[in-house]
N, C-alpha and C positions, 0 to 999 in steps of 0.2 A: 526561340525563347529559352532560357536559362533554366533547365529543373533543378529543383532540389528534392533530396534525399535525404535518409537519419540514419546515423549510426549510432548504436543504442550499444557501452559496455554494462552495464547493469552493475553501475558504480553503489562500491557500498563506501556509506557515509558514517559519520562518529553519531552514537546513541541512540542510532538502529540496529536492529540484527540484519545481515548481511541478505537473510532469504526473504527481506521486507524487500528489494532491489528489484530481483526476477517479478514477482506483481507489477512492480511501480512501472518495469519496461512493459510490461503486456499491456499497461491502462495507458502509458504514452502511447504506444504504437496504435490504441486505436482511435484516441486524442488526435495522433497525426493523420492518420487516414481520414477525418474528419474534414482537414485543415486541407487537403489535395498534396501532400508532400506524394512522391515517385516510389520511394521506395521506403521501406523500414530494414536494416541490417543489423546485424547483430555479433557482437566480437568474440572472441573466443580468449581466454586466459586462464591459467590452471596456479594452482596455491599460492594466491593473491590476496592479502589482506584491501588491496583497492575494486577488483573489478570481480563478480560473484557469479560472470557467465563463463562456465567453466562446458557448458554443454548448448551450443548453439543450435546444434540441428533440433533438441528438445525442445527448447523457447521457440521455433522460427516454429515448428506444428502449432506449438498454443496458441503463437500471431497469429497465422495463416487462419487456424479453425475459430478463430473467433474475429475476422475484417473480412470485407466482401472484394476489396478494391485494390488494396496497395499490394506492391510487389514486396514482398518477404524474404529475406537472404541473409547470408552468413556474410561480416565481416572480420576476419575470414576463418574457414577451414584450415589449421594447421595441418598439412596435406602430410608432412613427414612425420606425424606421431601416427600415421593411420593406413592401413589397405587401402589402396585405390579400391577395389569392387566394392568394400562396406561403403566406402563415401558415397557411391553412386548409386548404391541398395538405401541408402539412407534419404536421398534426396530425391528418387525417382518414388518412394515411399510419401516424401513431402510432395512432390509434383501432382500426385494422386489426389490430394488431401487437397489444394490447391492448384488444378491443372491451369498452367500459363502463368504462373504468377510467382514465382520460386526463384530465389539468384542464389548461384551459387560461387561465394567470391572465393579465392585460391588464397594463400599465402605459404610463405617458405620458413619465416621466422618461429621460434618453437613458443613462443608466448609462454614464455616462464624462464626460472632457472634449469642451469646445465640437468639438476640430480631428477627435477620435476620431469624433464621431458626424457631421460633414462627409463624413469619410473613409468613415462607413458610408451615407450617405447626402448627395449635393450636396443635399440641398433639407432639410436638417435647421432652418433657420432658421424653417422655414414651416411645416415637416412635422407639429407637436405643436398646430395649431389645428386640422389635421382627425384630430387623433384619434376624435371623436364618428363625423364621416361614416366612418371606417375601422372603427369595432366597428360600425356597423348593417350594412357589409358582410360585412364576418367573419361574424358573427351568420348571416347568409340561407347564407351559401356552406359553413358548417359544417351548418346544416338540409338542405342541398340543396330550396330553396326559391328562387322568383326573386328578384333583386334588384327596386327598386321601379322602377314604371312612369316610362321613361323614361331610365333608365339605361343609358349607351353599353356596359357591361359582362354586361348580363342576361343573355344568351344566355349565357354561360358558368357551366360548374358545377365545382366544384370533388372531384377525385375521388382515393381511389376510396371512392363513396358504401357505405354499410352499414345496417345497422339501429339501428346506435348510435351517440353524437357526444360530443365534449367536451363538457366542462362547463367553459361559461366563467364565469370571477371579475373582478372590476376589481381591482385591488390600486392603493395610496396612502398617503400621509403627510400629506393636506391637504381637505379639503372638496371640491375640484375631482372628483378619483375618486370621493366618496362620491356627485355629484351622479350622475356620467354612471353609477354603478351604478343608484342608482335608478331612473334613466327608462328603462335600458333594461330593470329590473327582473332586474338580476344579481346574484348573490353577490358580497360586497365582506369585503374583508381590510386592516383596516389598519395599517401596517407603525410598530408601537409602537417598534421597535426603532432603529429611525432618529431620531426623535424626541423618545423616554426618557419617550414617554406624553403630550407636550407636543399638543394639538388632537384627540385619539383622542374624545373624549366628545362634542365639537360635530360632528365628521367624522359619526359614528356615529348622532347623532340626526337631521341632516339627511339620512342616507340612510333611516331609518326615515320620516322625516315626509314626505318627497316620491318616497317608494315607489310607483312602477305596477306590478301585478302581472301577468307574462307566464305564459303558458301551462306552460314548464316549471317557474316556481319563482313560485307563487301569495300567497308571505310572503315577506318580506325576510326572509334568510339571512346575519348579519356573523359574524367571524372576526378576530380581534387578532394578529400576529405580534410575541412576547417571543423578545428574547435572554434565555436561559435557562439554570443551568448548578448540578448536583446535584456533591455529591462523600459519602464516607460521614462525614466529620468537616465540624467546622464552620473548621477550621485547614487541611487538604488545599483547602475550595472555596476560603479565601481564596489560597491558595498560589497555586493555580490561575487564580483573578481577576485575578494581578497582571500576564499574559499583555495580558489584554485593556484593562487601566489604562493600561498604556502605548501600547498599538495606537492608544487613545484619545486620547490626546493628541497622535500625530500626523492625526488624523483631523480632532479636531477646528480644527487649523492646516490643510487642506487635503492634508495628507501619508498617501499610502498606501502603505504597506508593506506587507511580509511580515510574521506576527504572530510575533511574540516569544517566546523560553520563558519561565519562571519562574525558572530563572538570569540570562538575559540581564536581565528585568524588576530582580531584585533586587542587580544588580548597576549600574543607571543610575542617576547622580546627582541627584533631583529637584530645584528649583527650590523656594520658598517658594509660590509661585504656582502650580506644578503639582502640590503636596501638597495644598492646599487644593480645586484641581478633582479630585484624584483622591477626596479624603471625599466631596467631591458626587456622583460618581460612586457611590462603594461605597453611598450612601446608599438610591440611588435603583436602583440594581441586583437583579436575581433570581438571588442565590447562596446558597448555602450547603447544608446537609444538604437531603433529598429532600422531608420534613416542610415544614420551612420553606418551599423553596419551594413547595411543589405550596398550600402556604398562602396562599401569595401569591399566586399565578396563580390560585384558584380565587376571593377575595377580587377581584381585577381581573378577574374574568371577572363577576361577580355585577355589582359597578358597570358595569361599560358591556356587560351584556346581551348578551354574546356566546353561543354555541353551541359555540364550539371556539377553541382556542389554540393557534394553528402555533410552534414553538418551534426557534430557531435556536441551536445551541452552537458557538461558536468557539473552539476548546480547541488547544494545541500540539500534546498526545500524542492520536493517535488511540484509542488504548486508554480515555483517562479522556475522553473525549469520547461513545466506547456507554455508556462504565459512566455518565452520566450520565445519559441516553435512557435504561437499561435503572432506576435508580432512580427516575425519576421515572414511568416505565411501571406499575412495583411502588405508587409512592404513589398512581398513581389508579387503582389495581385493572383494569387495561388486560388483557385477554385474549387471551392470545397463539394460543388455539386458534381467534380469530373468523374466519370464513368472508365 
């Protein structure tokens, strides 16, 4: 059976203040756990006028201490702005808070600009080649296992130890993540939604084909993240999409704002040029009634052999934003009583 998941950026929208966001994801995430979704994730992004979770391990404590059920996790850790042993002091901290229920997803990309991720780290220039030697460390210091022979670090453990640990994931939009999933024999997720599908099938099979299997996860385990988005008409999703048509077009010039309403949307003068990238857009998008989509993502999950579909909505009103999650809940027969 096909699980689904949420990835939650804690999108800040036009005529809110930005710290209304962080609530809005805490009241989803237990909206969703309500609904049986798998997991609740949560993004990381730093001096962003668009997405306002700039500290995920903070948010993923407040999920965790306040739902009984969903699994809680970062998507993802930008692993090169940071120590490998805080990340794993950090999470083995949330594993406490929530034992078993904790993901811990990886990423390599710095989630911001060049001078932002400087400012989070002087050695950011360097920092994104030892990603590899940074997750085999994580890895051992989340086991409470030694690091390898040799290592000026060993003697340290990262605490406070338990009987249970994350689960950690690689998260990506390129072949690069799928490799270092593999070898270290991780779950990998890769981030459809940044790329509108564009490398998801090549990413996907070279992480199946140069699969090592580790002790905790014996088969390669992948996961797709779609932006996703139900309404009960097929005229309310479009409504609702025109939100995101225009986010998109400053996105895709380098521009990140705050996301638009569907006034503000229907009220901007298009371009001849930005009408035509908006059909490509609408083309290639996952909107409309609950049917349709869950048609579509189940269709895209069949093709690239996935197990689960973490699903990101980025909606103005937070109200049509559950009522999305909660229909698309209802089209996969999602069981809100599971344990």
């Amino acid at each position: 059976m096909l699980r689904l998941s949420v990835l939650d950026q804690s999108t800040v929208v036009t005529g809110r203040a930005p710290d209304t966001s962080i609530r809005e994801s805490i009241r989803l995430a237990q909206h969703c756990e309500a609904l049986g979704y798998q997991r609740y994730w949560c993004a990381e992004h730093h001096n962003s006028e668009s997405q306002a979770g700039t500290a995920p391990e903070i948010l993923i404590a407040a999920i965790a201490a306040t739902t009984t059920r969903i699994r809680v996790g970062s998507a993802g850790i930008m692993l090169p702005h940071y120590a490998s042993l805080k990340v794993a002091e950090q999470f083995r901290v949330l594993d406490a808070i929530a034992p078993g229920r904790i993901d811990l997803g990886l990423g390599r990309a710095p989630g911001s600009d060049g001078l932002t991720a400087y400012a989070l780290n002087p050695q950011a220039e360097t920092a994104a080649e030892q990603f590899p030697a940074q997750v085999r460390d994580l890895l051992a210091w989340l086991a409470g296992t030694p690091l390898m022979e040799g290592h000026p670090f060993r003697s340290i453990r990262a605490q406070p130890q338990g009987p249970t640990q994350p689960e950690v994931w690689i998260l990506g939009s390129s072949d690069y993540g799928a490799q270092v999933a593999a070898y270290f024999g991780l779950p990998f997720c890769f981030a459809h939604f940044i790329t509108d599908g564009g490398g998801a099938a090549q990413a996907l099979s070279l992480y199946r084909e140069g699969y090592r299997p580790s002790e905790r996860h014996p088969a390669p385990h992948a996961a797709v993240c779609v932006w996703a988005m139900a309404a009960d008409t097929e005229a309310e999703a479009a409504r609702l999409f025109t939100s995101r048509e225009l986010w998109r077009l400053g996105r895709d010039r380098g521009v990140f704002t705050a996301l638009p309403s569907p006034e503000e949307a229907a009220a901007y003068s298009y371009s001849e040029a930005e009408r035509a990238r908006v059909q490509r857009l609408r083309e290639r998008a996952f909107y409309g009634t609950a049917d349709q989509v869950s048609a579509r993502l189940r269709t895209l999950a069949a093709e690239l052999e996935v197990e689960e579909v973490a699903i990101l909505t980025t909606l103005h009103d937070p109200e049509a934003r559950r009522r999305s999650y909660t229909l698309l809940a209802e089209a996969f027969g999602l069981e809100a009583a599971a344990a």
